[in-house]
C-alpha positions in Angstrom: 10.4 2.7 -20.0 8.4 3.5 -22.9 10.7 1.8 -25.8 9.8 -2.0 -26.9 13.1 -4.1 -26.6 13.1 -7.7 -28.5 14.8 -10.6 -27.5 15.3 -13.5 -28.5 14.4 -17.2 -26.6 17.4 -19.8 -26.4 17.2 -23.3 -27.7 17.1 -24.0 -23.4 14.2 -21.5 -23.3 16.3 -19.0 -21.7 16.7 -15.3 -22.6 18.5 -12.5 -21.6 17.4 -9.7 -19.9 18.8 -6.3 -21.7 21.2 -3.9 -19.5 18.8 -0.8 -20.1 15.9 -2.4 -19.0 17.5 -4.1 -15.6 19.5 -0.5 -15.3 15.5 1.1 -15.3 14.1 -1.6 -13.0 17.5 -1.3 -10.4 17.7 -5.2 -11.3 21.0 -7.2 -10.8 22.3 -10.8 -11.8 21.6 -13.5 -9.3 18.0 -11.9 -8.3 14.9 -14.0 -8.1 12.2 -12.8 -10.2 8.4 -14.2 -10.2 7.5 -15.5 -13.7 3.4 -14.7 -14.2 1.7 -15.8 -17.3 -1.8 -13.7 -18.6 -4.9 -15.0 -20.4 -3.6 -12.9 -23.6 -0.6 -14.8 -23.7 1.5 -12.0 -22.3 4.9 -13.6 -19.9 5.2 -11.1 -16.7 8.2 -10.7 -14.5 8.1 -9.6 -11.3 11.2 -9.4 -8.4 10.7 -11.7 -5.5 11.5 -11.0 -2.2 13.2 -13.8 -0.6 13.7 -13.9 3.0 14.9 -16.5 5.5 12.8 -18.5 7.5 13.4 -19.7 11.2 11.7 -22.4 12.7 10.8 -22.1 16.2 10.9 -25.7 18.5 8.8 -25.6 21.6 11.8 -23.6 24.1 12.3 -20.9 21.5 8.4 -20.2 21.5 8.2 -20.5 25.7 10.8 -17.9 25.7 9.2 -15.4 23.4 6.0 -16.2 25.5 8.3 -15.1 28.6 9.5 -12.6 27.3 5.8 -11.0 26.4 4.6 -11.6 30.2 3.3 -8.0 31.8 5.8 -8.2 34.9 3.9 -7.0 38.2 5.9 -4.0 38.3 5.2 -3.4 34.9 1.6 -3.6 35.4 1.9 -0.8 38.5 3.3 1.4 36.5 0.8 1.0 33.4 -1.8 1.3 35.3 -0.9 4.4 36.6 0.2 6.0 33.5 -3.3 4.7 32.2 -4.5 6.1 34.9 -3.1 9.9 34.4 -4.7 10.0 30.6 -7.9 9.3 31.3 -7.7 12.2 34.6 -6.4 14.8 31.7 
């Protein structure tokens, strides 16, 4: 997107971001964007990516612990499959 676009800032110090250029950048409403600021005085705009966050409490983290144990069986067989590489 080559073309300059003006706009211009709101008495709230909002503006309004032009169809053409959110159409280019496969923006829509409602995103969260990253506002940057440069030495020259330039104001960038970046999309965020937003994603949820889970907290883990002490039993949630035991069972993903349990869940990442090598089971003895497990081990057998990983050996042996270790085992058959290193023979080829």
């Amino acid at each position: 997107m080559a073309d300059m676009i003006v706009v211009k800032l709101g008495k709230k110090g909002q503006i309004s971001i032009p169809k053409a250029v959110l159409d280019a950048l496969h923006l829509e409403g409602e995103q969260w964007l990253i506002v940057e600021t440069t030495d020259d005085g330039a104001i960038v705009l970046r999309p965020a990516g937003v994603a949820p966050i889970e907290l883990y409490d002490d039993a949630r983290i035991a069972a993903f612990l349990a869940e990442d144990e090598l089971t003895p069986d497990l081990a057998v067989r990983l050996d042996a499959a270790i085992g058959a590489l290193r023979r080829d």
